[in-house]
C-alpha positions in Angstrom: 28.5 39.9 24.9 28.7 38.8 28.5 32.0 36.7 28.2 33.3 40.2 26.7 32.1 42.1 29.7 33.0 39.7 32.3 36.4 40.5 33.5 36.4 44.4 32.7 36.7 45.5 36.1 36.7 42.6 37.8 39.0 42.2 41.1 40.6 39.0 41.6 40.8 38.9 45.3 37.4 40.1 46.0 35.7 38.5 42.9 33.7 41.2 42.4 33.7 44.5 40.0 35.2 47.8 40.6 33.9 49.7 37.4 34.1 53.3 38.9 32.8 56.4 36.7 35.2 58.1 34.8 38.2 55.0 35.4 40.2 52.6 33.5 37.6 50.1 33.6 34.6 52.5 32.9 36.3 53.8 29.7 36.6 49.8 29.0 33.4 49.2 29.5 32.1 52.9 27.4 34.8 51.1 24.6 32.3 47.9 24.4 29.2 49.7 24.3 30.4 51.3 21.4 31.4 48.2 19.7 28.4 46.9 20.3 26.4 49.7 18.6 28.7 50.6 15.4 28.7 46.5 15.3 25.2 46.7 14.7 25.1 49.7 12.1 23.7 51.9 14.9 24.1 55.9 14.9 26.7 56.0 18.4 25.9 59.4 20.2 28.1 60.8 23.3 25.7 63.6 25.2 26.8 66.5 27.1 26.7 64.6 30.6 28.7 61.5 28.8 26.1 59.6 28.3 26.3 56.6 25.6 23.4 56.4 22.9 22.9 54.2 20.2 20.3 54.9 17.8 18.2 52.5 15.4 16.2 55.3 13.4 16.2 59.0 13.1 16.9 60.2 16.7 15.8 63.9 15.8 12.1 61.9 15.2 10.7 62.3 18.3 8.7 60.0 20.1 11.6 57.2 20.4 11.3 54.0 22.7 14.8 53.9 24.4 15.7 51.2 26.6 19.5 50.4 28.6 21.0 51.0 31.8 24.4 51.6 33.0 27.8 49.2 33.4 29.6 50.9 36.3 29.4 48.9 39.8 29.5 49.8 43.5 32.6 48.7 45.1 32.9 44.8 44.7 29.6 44.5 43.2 28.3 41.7 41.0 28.2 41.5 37.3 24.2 41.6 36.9 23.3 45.4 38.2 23.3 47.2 35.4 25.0 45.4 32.8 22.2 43.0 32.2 20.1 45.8 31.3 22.3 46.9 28.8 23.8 43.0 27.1 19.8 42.4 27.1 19.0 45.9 25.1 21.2 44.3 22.4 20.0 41.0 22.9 16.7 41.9 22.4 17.1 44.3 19.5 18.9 41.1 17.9 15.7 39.5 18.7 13.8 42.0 17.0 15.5 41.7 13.7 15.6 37.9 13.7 11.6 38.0 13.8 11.7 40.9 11.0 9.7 43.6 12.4 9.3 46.7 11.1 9.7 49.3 13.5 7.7 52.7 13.3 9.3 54.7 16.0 13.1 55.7 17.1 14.5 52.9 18.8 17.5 53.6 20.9 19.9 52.0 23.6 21.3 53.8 26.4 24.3 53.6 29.1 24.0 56.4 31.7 26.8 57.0 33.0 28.4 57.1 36.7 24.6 55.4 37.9 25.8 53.9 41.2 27.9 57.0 42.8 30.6 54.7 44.0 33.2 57.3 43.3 31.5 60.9 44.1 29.1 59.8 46.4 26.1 60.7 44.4 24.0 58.1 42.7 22.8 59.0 39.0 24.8 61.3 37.6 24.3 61.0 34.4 20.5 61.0 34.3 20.3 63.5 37.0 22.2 65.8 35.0 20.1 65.6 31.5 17.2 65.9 33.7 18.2 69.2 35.3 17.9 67.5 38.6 21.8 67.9 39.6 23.6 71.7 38.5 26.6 71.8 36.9 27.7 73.9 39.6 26.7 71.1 41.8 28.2 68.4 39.5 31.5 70.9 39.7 32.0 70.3 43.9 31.5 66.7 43.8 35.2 65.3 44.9 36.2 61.3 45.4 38.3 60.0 47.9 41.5 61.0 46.9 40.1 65.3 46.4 40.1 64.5 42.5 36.9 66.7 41.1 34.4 65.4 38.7 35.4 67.5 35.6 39.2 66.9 36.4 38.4 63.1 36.1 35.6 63.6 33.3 38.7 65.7 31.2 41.3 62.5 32.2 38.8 60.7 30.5 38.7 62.8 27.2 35.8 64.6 28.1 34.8 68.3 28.3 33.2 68.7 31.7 32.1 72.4 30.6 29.0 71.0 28.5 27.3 69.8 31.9 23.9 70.3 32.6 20.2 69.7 31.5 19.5 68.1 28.0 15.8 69.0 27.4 16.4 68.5 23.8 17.4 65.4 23.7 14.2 64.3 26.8 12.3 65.8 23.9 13.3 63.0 21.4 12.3 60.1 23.8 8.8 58.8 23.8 9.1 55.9 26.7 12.3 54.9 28.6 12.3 50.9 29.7 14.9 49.8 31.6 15.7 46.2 32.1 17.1 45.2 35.7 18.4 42.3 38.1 16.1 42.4 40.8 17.7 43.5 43.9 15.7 41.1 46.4 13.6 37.7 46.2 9.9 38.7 45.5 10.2 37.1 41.9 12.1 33.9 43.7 9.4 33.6 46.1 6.5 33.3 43.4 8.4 31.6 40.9 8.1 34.0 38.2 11.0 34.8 35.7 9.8 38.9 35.0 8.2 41.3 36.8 7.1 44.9 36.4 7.7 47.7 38.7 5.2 50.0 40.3 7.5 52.2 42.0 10.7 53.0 43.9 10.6 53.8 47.7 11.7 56.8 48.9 15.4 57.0 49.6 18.1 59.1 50.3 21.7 59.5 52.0 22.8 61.4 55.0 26.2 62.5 55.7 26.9 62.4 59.6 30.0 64.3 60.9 30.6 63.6 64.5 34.0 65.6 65.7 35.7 64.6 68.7 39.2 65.5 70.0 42.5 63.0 68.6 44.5 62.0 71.7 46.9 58.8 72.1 45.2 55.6 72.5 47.4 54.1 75.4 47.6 57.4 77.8 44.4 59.4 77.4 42.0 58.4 80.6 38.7 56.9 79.7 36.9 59.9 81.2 39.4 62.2 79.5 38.2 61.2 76.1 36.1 62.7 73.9 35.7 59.9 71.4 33.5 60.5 68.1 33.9 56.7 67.3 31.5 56.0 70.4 28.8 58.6 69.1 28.8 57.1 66.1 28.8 53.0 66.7 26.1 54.0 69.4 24.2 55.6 66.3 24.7 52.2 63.9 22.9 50.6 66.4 19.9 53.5 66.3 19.6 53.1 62.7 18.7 49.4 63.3 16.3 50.5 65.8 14.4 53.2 64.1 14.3 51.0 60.6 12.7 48.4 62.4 10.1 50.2 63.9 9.4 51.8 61.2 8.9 48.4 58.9 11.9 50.3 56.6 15.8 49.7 56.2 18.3 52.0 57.1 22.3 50.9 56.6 25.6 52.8 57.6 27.6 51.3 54.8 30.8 53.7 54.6 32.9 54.9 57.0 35.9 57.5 57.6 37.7 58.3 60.2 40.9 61.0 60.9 43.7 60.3 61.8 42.9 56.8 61.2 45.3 55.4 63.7 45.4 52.1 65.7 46.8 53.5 68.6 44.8 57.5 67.9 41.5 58.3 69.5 39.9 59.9 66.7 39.4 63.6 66.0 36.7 62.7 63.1 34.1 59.8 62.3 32.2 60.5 59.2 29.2 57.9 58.2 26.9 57.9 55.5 22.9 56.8 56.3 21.3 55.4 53.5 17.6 55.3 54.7 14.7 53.7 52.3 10.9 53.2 53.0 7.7 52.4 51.5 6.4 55.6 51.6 7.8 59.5 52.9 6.2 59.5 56.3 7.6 56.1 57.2 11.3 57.4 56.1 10.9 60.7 57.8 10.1 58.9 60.8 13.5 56.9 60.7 15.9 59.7 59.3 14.4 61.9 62.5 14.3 59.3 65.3 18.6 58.6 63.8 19.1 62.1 63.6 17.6 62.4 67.7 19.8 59.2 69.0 22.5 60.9 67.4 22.4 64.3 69.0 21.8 62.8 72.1 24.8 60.7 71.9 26.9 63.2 70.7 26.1 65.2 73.7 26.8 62.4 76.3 30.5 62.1 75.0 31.1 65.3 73.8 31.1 65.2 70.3 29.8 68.2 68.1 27.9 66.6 65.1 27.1 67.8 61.9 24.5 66.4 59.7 24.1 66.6 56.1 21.6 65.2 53.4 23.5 64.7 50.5 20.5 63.4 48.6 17.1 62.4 48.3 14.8 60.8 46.1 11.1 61.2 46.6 8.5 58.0 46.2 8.4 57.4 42.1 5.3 56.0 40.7 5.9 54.7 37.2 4.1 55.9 34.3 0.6 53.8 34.7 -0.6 53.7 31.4 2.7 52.5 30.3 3.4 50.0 33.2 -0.4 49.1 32.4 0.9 48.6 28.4 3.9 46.3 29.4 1.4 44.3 31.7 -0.7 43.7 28.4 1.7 43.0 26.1 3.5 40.7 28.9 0.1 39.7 30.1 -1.2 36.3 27.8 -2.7 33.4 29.8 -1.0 34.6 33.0 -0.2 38.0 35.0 3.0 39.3 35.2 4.0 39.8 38.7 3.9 44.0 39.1 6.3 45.0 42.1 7.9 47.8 44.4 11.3 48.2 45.0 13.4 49.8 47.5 17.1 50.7 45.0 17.1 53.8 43.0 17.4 53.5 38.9 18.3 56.2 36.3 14.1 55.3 35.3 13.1 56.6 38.6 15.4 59.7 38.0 13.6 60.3 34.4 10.4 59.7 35.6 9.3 63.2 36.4 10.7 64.0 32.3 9.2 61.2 30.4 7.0 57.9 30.6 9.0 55.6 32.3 8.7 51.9 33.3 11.2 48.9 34.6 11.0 44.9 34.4 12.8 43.2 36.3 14.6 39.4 36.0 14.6 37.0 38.6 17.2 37.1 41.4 17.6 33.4 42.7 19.2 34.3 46.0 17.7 38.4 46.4 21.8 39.2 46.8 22.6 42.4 45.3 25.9 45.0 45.3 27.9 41.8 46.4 30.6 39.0 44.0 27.6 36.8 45.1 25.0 38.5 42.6 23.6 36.1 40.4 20.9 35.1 37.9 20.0 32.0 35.7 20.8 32.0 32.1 16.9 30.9 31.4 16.0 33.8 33.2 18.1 36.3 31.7 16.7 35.0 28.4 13.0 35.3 29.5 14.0 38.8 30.0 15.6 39.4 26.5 12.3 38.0 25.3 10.4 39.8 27.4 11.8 43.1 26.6 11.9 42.5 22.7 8.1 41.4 23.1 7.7 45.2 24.8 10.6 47.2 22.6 7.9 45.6 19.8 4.8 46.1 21.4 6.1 50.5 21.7 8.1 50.8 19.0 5.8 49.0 15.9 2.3 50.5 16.8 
């Protein structure tokens, strides 16, 4: 399954994968999920949000243990975020028939789609909309880079965006969600364990920052004639560093646009996006307001007008604690499973508040994430097949 996914996507300059929602590479990747499932004799479902379901079992049952995660990438990511979830689903459903159980409950695989928000800018699509977290309207007046809309690239893609919008129904079918992830730092490398469990995800949430200026040539305009948004906004870079370190949080300015875009124009727009993470709400507040202050006054020095806009935000997510406290027993044996916080959002976070949810997570040798450089061991990508077949069986057959 993995030399099958491997070069779906996959830039060969950069090394990395460029599996954008709704793309070539996407549908490519949809095409193999789908393979994977009728390959299996599995019931294939495609919701009303495009998301991919496989079904072992009667999915009207009720009460079904689904597990999965999604294939798309962030620009240039690595091959692990989210596709391992979904190649160990299989994997460990294969498991699960090799031993012979006998399950008692639905068991069902999932790939949510558009997870990272590389291409609209909003993270979770898929599970925000069958949650009722993200409007259709909403979901209508997201727009990519080049203007094209999300229902003119879901309908390019052979879907019908007009079904949008919240799928209690089908939340109703599912007893316990578990997804299966890469971890996205080095607490598992640092104890020398193979698995984890979550306990939560940090607060997060993105900011849009619009600092207008005036565009005038580059080689005529006099210093103190300028008014130059690019200043306001490296000055604010810099405040984000600041406040996330005095906070004990993280706070990145990872994308960037600027108008006219010129070597030789002063720009008349800078627009950045903050993504801004902490352990807990007060701690993030404290960053997003003391970025949003340095901001203004910079803005004001040069004089720039600034607009600020949250584009989204995802409150602290404890996971279910009777089911994390299940997956730590079944897990558990002779020695405890490591149980862990992390600061990256995860369609299980955005189902949280709908269902019992619950994450494990497989050990990240170097803690690199979103980068060609994202890796993890074959032995401990198999511990986590294992380890997810020894919880798919511990939910699913009691």
């Amino acid at each position: 399954m993995w030399a099958e996914l491997r070069p779906i996507g996959r830039d060969a300059g950069s090394g990395g994968y460029r599996r954008y929602a709704w793309t070539a590479a996407d549908q490519d990747c949809r095409a193999w999920f789908r393979a994977q499932a009728e390959a299996r004799g599995l019931t294939y479902e495609l919701d009303r949000n495009g998301n991919q379901w496989a079904w072992l079992g009667d999915p009207a049952a009720g009460d079904a243990v689904v597990t999965g995660s999604h294939l798309d990438s962030v620009p240039d990511g690595g091959a692990f975020d989210g596709p391992l979830g979904v190649v160990s689903s299989f994997a460990a459903l294969d498991e699960l028939r090799a031993r012979g159980v006998q399950l008692t409950r639905p068991l069902a695989i999932t790939n949510f789609g558009d997870e990272e928000g590389a291409r609209f800018g909003l993270a979770c699509v898929g599970s925000r909309l069958t949650a009722g977290l993200l409007t259709k309207e909403q979901a209508f007046a997201l727009r990519d880079a080049d203007g094209v809309s999300l229902p003119r690239a879901m309908e390019a893609a052979g879907l019908d965006p007009d079904t949008l919008g919240a799928d209690p129904e089908r939340l109703a079918r599912i007893g316990a969600f578990v997804e299966l992830h890469v971890e996205q730092g080095r607490a598992l490398d640092l104890s020398g364990d193979r698995v984890g469990i979550a306990s939560a995800i940090w607060p997060h949430g993105r900011w849009r920052y619009d600092f207008h200026g005036e565009a005038n040539h580059a080689g005529t305009t006099r210093l103190v004639d300028r008014r130059d948004p690019m200043l306001a906004y490296a000055e604010t870079v810099l405040a984000a560093r600041r406040e996330a370190e005095l906070a004990g949080a993280v706070a990145t300015f990872g994308k960037v646009a600027v108008e006219p875009n010129g070597v030789n124009a002063i720009p008349s727009l800078v627009r950045g996006w903050l993504d801004a993470r902490a352990a807990d709400e007060a701690s993030l507040d404290q960053v997003v307001d003391g970025v949003r202050k340095a901001a203004g006054e910079y803005a004001d020095r040069h004089g720039i007008d600034l607009a600020v806009t949250r584009e989204s935000f995802t409150p602290v997510v404890e996971f279910a604690h009777a089911l994390r406290d299940e997956l730590a027993r079944i897990l558990g044996g002779d020695t405890p499973v490591p149980v862990l916080g992390t600061g990256a959002g995860h369609d299980a976070g955005i189902l949280s508040g709908a269902v019992p949810t619950a994450m494990l997570f497989v050990r990240n040798p170097t803690g690199v994430s979103h980068s060609p450089a994202e890796s993890a061991e074959e032995d401990d990508c198999v511990a986590g097949v294992l380890a997810l077949a020894d919880v798919l069986e511990g939910l699913a057959c009691r």
